[in-house]
N, C-alpha and C positions, 0 to 999 in steps of 0.2 A: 934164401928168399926168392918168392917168385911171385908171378901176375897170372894170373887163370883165368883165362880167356874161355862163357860161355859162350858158342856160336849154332845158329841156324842160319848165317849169308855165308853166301858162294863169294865169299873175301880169304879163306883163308892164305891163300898164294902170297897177299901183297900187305899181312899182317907184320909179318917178320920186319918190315920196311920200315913200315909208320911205328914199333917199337923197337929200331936199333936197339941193341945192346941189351934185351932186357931179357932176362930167364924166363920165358914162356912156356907153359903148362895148357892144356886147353881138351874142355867136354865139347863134343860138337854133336850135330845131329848126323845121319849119315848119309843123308842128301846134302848135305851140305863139305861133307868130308873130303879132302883133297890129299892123293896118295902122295905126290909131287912136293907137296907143302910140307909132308911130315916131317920131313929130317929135319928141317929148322927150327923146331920147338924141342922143348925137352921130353916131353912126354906128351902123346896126342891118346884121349879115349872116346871110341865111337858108340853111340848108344844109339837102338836101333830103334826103340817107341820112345822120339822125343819130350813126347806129353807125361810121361809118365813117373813115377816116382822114383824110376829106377835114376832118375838127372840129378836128383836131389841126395840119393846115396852116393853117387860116382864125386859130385862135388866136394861132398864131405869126406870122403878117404882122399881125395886129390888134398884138399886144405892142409888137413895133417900130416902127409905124407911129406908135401914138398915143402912146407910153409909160406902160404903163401900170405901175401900181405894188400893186395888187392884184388878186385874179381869187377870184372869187365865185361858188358853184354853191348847187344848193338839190335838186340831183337823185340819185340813187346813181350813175349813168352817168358823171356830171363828178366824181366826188371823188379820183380816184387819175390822172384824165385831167388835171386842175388842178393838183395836187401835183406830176407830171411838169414840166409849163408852169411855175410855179414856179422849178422848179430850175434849167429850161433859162436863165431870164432872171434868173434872182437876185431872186424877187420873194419877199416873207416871207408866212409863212401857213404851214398845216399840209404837212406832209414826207410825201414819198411813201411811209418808211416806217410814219408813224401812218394816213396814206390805206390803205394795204394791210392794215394792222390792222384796220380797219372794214371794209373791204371785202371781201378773203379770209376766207370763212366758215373754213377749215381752220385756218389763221394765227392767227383771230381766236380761235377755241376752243386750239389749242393754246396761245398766251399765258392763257387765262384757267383752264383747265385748274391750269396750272403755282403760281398764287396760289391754288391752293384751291376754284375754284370747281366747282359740280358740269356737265358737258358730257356727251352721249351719247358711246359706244363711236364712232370715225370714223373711216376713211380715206378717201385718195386713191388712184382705179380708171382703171382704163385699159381693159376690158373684162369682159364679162361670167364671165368667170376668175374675175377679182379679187374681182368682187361675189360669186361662190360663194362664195368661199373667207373674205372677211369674213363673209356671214350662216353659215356651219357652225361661226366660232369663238367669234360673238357671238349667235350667233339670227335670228329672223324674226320681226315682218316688217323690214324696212330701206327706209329713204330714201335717194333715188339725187337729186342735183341739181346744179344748176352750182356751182361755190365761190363764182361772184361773184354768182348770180343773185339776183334781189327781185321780190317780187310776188309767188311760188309759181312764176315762170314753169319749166317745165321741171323741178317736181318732183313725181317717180314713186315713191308707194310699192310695193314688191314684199313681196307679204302670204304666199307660200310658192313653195319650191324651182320648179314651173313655171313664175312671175310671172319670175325671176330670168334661166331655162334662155331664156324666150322675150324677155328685157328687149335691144333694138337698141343697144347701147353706141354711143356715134357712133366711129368709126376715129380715133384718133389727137387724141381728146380726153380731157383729166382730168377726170373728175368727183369728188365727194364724194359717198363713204356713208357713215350713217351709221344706227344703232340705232335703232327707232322709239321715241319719248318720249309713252308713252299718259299723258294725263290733262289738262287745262284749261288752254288758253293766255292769257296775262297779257302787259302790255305795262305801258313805263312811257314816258311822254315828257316832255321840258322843253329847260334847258338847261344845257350844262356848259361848264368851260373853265379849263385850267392842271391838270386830271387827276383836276378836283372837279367836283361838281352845284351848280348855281344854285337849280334850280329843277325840279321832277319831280311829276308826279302817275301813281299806278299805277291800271291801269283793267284790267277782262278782256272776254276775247271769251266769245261764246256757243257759237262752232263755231269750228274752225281754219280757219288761210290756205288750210291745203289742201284741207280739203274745202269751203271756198266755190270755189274753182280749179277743181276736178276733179267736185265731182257739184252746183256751182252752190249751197248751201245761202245766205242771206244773211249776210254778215258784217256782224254784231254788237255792241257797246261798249257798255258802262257803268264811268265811275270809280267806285275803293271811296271808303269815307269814309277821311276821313285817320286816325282812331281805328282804324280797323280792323285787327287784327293781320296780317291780310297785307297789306295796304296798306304798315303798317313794314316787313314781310319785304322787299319789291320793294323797296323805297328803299332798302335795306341792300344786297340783291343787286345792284342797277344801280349804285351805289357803289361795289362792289370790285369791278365787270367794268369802268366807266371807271378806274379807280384801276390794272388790271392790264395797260393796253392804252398805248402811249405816246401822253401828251396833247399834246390839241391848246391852243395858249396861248389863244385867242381864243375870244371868247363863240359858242357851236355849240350848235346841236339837235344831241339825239337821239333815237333812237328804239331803244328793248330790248325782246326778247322774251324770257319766260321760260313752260317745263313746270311747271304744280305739278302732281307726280305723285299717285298713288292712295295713295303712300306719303308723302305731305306735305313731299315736297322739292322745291326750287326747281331746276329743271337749265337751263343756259342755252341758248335757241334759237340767238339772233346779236345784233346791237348795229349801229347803222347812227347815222352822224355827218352826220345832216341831219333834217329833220322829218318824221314819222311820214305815211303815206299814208291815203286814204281821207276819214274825216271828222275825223281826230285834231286837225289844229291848227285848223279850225273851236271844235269845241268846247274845246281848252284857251283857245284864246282869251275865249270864253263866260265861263270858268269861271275866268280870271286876268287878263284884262287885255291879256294879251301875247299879240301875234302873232309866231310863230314863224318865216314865215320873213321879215319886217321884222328882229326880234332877230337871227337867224341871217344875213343879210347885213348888218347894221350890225353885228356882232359881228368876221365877217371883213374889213371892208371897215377896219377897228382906227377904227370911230367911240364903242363903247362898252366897258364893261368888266366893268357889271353890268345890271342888270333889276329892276323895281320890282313884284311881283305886288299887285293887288288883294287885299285879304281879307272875306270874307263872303260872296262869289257863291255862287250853287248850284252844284253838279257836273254834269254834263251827260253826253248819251253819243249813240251814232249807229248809224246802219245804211245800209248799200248794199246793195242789190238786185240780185243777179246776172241776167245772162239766161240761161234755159236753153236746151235745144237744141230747137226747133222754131220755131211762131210763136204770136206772141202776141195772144192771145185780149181779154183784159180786164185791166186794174190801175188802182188806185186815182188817183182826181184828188186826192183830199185825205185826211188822214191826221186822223180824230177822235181820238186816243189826248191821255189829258189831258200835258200839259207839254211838248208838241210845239210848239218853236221854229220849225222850219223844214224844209216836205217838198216835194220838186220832182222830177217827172212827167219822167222823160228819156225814156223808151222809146213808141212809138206803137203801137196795136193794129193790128193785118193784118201786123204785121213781122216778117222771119223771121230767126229768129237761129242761129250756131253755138255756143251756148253759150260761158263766159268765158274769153278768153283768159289771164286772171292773177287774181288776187284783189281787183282793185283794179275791174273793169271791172261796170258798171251800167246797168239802167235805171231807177234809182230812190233819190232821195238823203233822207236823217230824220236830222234834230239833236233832244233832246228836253232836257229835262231832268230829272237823277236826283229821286226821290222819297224823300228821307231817313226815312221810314218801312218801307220796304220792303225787304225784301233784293235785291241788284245782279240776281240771278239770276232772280227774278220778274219785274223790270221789262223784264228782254232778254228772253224767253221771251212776255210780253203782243206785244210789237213783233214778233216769231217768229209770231206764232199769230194777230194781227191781219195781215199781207202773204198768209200762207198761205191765210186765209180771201176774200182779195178778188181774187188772182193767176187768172189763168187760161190754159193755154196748152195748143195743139194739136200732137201730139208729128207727129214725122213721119212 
């Protein structure tokens, strides 16, 4: 018997750990591959076009081969790819159709829609028709993206009827549109499992996924206090959005975003059933004890059933540093800002960059922690305005 581990995070080093004792097998992508790591698993296979179908054969000869009896992901890529595998071999874990619940942005809102919750105007488009004919029934501007995308990858806002008239639908692809949702995005993460929360702390950005993606701004984090009344909001809303979606039995990250609009409503972004990107499980770690995706593979892999959070720690919060598009001039070696845990120097000056591929991509990583005097919103805005002032870069 074994556990088969698919991976795309640069964790493999410190897997062996958070599964003492257990026969591990594992598909990885090859940026993510670790030579060092190898010898502690039984069998490690690297596949060199992640995306491709070649993950979904390697899986299937690995099932067979070793026997295995669980399969474990930690990526948005593998969650509905797993669930598939799964079912092919009779292995228990979450169902392709609660995988496609989390992962179908469209699916995902319409189940949560349905319990009440608040979602943007959306459909499913096949061309730029369709997207006319949504933004004249619903308005402008509108977001156009993939249903299963993450990261911002491939998400286009069209801000009026020429953005729309000139937007390249790809041929013979579906996309989601939907309504644009102005106003401050929030995120909650922990962990859930059997249709309930374990454990959740809600935290907001300073800027959106999208516009760190699309005009490079840094994305931003600070948790609220847990007093804080939106702090309960988000707890509440990420509750009936796992509660409306079919649960997964097994202790699982997630990761929720929500709008709070100008009109002081919660509208839900998406929900994803793995650990939150960026610096999120860094700092919940910080801030609880718990690493998430140790919890979330020993959750799947049926070694736990709950989680014990620390209480007393500070709250914490993060920033990535996008690159923009030219090269770069100058950025900081070290980061004076008082309650700075942890700043580390990715990007080298004379380098020329294309600006972010997704929302996730940096050169430059801040753990810090929150300052319970302050408002959330002051403390991300000092980290904003201290990068601004040391960055430098030479446009093209």
């Amino acid at each position: 018997m074994a556990l088969l581990l698919l991976n795309r995070r640069p964790i493999l080093a410190e897997v062996p750990d958070w599964l003492s004792g257990e026969s591990l097998v594992v598909v990885t992508a090859k940026s993510a591959a670790s030579a060092s790591a190898h010898e502690r698993f039984r069998r490690v296979e690297v596949v060199d076009d992640y995306e491709s179908g070649e993950v979904d054969r390697v899986v299937d000869a690995m099932c067979a081969e070793h026997d295995v009896d669980r399969l474990l992901t930690t990526a948005e890529i593998d969650v509905v790819r797993a669930a598939r595998a799964r079912e092919r071999h009779g292995i228990p874990g979450q169902s392709t159709a609660a995988a496609l619940a989390y992962r179908d942005k469209y699916r995902m809102k319409l189940l949560a829609s349905r319990q009440g919750i608040p979602v943007a105007p959306m459909a499913l488009v096949r061309d730029k028709d369709e997207i006319a004919a949504f933004a004249e029934r619903n308005g402008l501007p509108v977001v156009v993206k993939p249903a299963d995308g993450a990261g911002s990858v491939g998400v286009t806002l069209l801000a009026d009827r020429r953005a729309v008239a000139e937007f390249p639908a790809p041929a013979g692809r579906v996309l989601l549109v939907e309504r644009f949702v102005d106003g401050i995005v929030c995120h909650v993460d922990g962990l859930m499992a059997g249709g309930g929360l374990l454990h959740a702390l809600p935290s907001r950005y300073l800027e959106s996924n999208l516009d760190t993606a699309t005009r490079a701004v840094p994305s931003i984090s600070g948790m609220l206090p847990p007093d804080d009344g939106l702090a309960k909001r988000l707890i509440v809303a990420a509750e009936a959005t796992v509660a409306a979606l079919p649960p997964v039995a097994e202790v699982t990250a997630f990761h929720a975003e929500f709008f709070l609009t100008p009109l002081d409503e919660l509208v839900l972004c998406e929900i994803a059933c793995r650990p939150g990107g960026c610096g999120i499980a860094e700092a919940f770690e910080l801030t609880t004890g718990i690493n998430l995706f140790a919890a979330h593979l020993r959750g799947q892999a049926g070694l736990i059933t709950s989680v014990t959070a620390d209480s007393g720690r500070p709250r914490h919060g993060w920033g990535w540093f996008p690159p923009r598009a030219g090269t770069l001039e100058r950025m900081p070696d070290s980061c004076p800002l008082p309650g700075t845990v942890r700043y580390t120097p990715l990007g080298g000056p004379g380098t020329r960059y294309e600006g972010p591929g997704s929302s996730t991509d940096r050169i430059a990583e801040l753990v810090f922690r929150m300052d319970d005097g302050r408002e959330v919103e002051d403390v991300l805005r000092e980290v904003d305005d201290w990068w601004a002032g040391e960055i430098r870069w030479q446009s093209r």
